[in-house]
N, C-alpha and C positions, 0 to 999 in steps of 0.2 A: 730683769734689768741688772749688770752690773753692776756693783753696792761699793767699789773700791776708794770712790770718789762723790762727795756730797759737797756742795757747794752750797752755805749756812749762810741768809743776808739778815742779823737783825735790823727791823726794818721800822722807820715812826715819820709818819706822813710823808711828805718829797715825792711824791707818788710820780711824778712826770722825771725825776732822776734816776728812782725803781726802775720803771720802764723802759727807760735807755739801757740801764745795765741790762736787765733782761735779754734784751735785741739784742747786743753785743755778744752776751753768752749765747745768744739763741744759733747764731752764726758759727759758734762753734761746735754743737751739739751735733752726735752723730751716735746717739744711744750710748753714748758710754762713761755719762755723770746725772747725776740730778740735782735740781737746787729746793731746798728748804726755805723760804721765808717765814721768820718766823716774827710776826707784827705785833707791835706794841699798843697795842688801842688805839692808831692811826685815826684821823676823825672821819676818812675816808677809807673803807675796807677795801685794798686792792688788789682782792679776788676777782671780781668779776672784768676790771678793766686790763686786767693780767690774760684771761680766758678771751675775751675780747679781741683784745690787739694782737694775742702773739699765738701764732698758729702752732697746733701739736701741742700745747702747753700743760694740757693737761697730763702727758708723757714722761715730762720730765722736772716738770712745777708743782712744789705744795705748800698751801698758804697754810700756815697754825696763827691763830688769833691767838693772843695773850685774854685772860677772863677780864682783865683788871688792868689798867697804867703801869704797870711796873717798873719805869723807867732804865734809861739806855745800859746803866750798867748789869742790873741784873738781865735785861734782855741780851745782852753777851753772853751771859755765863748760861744763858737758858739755852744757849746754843750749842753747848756742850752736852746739856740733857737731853734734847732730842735730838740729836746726831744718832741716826744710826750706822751708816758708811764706814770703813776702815779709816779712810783718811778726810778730815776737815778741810775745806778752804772756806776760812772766815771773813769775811768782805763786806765790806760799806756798801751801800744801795747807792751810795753817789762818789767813788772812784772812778776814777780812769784806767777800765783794765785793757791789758795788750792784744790785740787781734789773734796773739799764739798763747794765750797765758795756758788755756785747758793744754795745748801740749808740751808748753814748758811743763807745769807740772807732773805730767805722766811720764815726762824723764826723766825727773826729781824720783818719784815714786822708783822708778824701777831703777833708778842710780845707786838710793838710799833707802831699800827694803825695808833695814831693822831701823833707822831714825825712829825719835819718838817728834822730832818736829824739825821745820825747813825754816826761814827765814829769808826771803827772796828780795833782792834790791830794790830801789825804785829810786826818784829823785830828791830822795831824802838821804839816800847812800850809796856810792858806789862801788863794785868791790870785781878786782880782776881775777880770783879763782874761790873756790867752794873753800871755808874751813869750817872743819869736822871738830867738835869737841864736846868732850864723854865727860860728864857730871859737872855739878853747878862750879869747882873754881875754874876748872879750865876756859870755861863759856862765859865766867866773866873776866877771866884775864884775858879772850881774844875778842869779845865783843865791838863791833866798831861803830857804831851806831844806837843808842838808846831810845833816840825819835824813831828810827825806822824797824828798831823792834819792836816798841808801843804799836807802830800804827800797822791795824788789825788786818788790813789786808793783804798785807807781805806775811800772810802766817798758815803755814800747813801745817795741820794734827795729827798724829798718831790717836787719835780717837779714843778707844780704848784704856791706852795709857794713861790718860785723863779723868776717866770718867770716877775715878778714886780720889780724886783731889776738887773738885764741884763744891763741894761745903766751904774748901780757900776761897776759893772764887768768889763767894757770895760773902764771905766774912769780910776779905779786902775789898769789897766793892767798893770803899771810901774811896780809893787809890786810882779807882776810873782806868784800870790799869790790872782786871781782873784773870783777864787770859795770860798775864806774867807772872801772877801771886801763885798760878797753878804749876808753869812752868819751871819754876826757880822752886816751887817747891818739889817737881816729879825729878829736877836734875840734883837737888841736894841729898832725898832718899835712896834713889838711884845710882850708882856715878858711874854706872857700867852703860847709861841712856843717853846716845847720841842725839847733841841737836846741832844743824846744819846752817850755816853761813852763805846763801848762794848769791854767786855773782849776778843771776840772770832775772829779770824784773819779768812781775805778771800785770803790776798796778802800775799807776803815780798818783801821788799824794796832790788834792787839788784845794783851795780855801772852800768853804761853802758859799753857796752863790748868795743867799739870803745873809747879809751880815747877823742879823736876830740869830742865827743856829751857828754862829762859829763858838771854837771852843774861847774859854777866858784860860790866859796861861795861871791867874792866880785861885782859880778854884782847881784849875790841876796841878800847880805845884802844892799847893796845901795839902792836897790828896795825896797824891805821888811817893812822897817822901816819908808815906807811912807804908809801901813797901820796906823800908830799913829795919822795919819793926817786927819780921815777917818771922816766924818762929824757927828756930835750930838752927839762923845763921852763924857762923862764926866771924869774928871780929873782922877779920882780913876779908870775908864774903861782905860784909856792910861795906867797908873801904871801898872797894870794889864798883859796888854798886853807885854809892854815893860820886862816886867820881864819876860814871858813865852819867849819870844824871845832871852833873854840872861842867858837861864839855864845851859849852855853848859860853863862851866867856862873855858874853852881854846879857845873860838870863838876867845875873844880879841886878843891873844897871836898868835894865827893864822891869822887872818888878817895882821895883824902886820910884821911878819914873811915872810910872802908873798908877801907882797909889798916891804917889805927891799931885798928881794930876786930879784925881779925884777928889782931893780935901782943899784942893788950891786958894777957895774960896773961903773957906771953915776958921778959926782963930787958932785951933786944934789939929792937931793930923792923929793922936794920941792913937785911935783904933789901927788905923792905916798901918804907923809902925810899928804895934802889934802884931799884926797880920804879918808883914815884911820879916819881923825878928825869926817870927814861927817857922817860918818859911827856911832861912836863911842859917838856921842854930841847926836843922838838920840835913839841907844840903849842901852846906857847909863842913860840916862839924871834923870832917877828917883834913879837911884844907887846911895845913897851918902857916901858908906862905905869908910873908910882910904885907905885901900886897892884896888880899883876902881881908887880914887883920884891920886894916887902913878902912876897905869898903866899911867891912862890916861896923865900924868906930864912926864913921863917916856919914853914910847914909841916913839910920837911925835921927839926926841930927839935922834933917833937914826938914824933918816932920814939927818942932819944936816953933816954927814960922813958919808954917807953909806957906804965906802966899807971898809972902818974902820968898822966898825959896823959889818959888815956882817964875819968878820974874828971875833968879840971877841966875837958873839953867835954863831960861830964855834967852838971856844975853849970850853966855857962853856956847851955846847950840847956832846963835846968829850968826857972832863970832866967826865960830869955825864952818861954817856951811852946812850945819846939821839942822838948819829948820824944819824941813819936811819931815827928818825923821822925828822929831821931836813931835810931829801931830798923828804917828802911828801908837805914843804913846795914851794920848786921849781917847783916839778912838777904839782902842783893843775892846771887849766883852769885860766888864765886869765877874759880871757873872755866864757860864754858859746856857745856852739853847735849849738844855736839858732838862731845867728847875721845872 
C-alpha cells in the first residue's frame, strides 16, 4: 500500500462520532492512504465496532490501544510516534471533514513537495491564496490565524521532520498545544523549512455535541501561554507570538467574566483573580496600549466584591442588550473534558 499519506485520529470514547468520520473517509478511500487510530483507553474498544460497520476496514484501518489513560495531550504527540507515512494528517474523530479533503490534500503534497507542514483553512480562517514561509519569524510575522493553527485538524506533517522534536511535544504538553511546541521549534532550528498557509479547507471546526467534553478556554489559556516559554526564542519571536495569541479582542473580557461568574456567590473572588492575572501578565505582557493598561487595572478589581460585581455587569449587559451574552459566560467549562 502507498505510505505517502497516514491519516492519525487520536481517539477517547465518542465512538458513534469515530464512526462517522470513518464512513466519510471511507468514501474517499481508493488505496491510496491509511488511517491510524490511535485510542486512549476509550471505555469502549472501537475495534470491533470499526471491522463491524465499515467494510474493507481492515485494508486501510488500524486500531493501537494506548496500555494505560494517558490522556488527550500526550495521545497527540503519540501520534507522531507511531506515524509511519511520509506525510500526517492529524484529525479529531469528531470534525467535519470535506467530501474532497484526501484530494485537496494530494495536491498540497504534490504542490509542496519539500514543506515541512501545510495549514489548511477552515471556518475558523479564511484565506484567498497559499502563503509560503521559510523559518519560524517569517511564519509568525504572516500567520493569520492562531485558533485555526491550534486546531489539529487543519494540520499536515512532514513526518519525518518531526520525529526529532517528540520529546517538545511531551515536555510542552501543559500548553494543550503540543503539535505547535514541535513546529515553532523544527521552524526556529531550521529557517531554510517551509511551512504553508493554504487557502483551501479539508475540515470545520464544530463545538462538541456533549457540553461535558467542550474545551474550558481558562484551562487553555493558562496552558497556552507557556508556549512563550518555549526555548531559543528571541524576544521579537515571543512578540510575535504573544500577539497571534491575543487577536480575539474579547478573550480578556471573557476570561474575566467567567471567573467573576464562578465566585459570584463567594465573599472572595481572591483565587479567581489569581488565575486571571496569570493568565493575562503573559498574554498580555508585550500589549502596552492605554486601553490594555486600563483592563488589566480594571478587571482585577472586580474580584474584590464579586457579588456586587456580578450584579453591576448584569445591569450594564441588560442595559445595552448583551443579556444572552452575558449567560455564555456561566455556562462555558470550567474546567475541560479531558481531566
Amino acid at each position: 500500500m502507498n505510505t505517502t499519506l497516514q491519516v492519525t485520529i487520536p481517539n477517547f470514547n465518542r465512538q458513534d462520532s469515530l464512526l462517522a468520520t470513518l464512513e466519510k473517509l471511507g468514501a474517499q478511500w481508493h488505496g491510496q492512504f491509511r488511517v491510524l487510530i490511535l485510542d486512549n483507553q476509550s471505555q469502549i474498544n472501537p475495534e470491533a465496532a470499526i471491522f463491524e460497520r465499515i467494510p474493507q476496514a481492515k485494508d486501510w484501518i488500524q486500531v493501537v490501544r494506548q496500555p494505560v489513560q494517558v490522556g488527550v495531550v500526550a495521545n497527540i504527540t503519540s501520534c507522531f510516534v507511531h506515524s509511519t507515512a511520509d506525510w500526517m494528517w492529524l484529525l479529531a474523530n469528531d470534525d467535519e471533514i470535506s467530501p474532497d479533503a484526501i484530494a485537496t490534500i494530494e495536491k498540497a503534497i504534490a504542490q509542496y513537495p519539500d514543506a515541512a507542514f501545510v495549514n489548511f483553512s477552515s471556518n475558523l480562517c479564511s484565506r484567498r491564496t497559499a502563503i509560503c514561509a521559510a523559518g519560524l519569524d517569517e511564519f509568525l510575522a504572516r500567520l493569520d490565524s492562531h485558533a485555526n493553527l491550534n486546531f489539529i485538524s487543519t494540520g499536515l506533517y512532514r513526518v519525518e521532520r518531526f520525529k526529532a522534536y517528540i520529546a517538545t511535544g511531551y515536555h510542552y504538553g501543559y500548553t494543550f498545544s503540543p503539535h505547535l511546541a514541535m513546529l515553532f521549534s523544527l521552524l526556529r532550528d531550521f529557517r531554510e523549512q517551509t511551512a504553508v498557509l493554504h487557502p483551501n479547507e479539508i475540515c470545520q471546526n464544530r463545538p462538541a455535541r456533549d457540553p461535558g467534553e467542550r474545551w474550558s478556554r481558562i484551562d487553555f489559556c493558562l496552558g497556552a501561554a507557556a508556549l512563550l516559554e518555549l526555548e531559543g526564542l528571541a524576544f521579537e519571536q515571543r512578540r510575535l507570538l504573544a500577539k497571534s495569541f491575543g487577536s480575539s479582542g474579547k478573550v480578556h473580557e471573557f476570561l474575566a467574566l467567567q471567573l467573576l461568574a464562578e465566585c459570584r456567590e463567594q465573599s472572595s473572588g481572591a483565587v479567581q483573580s489569581f488565575l486571571l492575572q496569570s493568565i493575562v501578565q503573559r498574554y498580555f505582557y508585550f500589549d502596552r496600549s492605554m486601553s490594555r493598561w486600563l483592563k488589566k487595572k480594571i478587571y482585577p478589581m472586580m474580584f474584590w466584591f464579586p457579588k456586587f460585581s456580578w450584579w453591576l455587569v448584569g445591569f450594564i449587559f441588560s442595559c445595552t442588550g448583551r443579556k444572552q451574552q452575558l449567560e455564555t459566560y456561566q455556562q462555558a467549562p470550567r474546567q475541560g473534558g479531558w481531566r
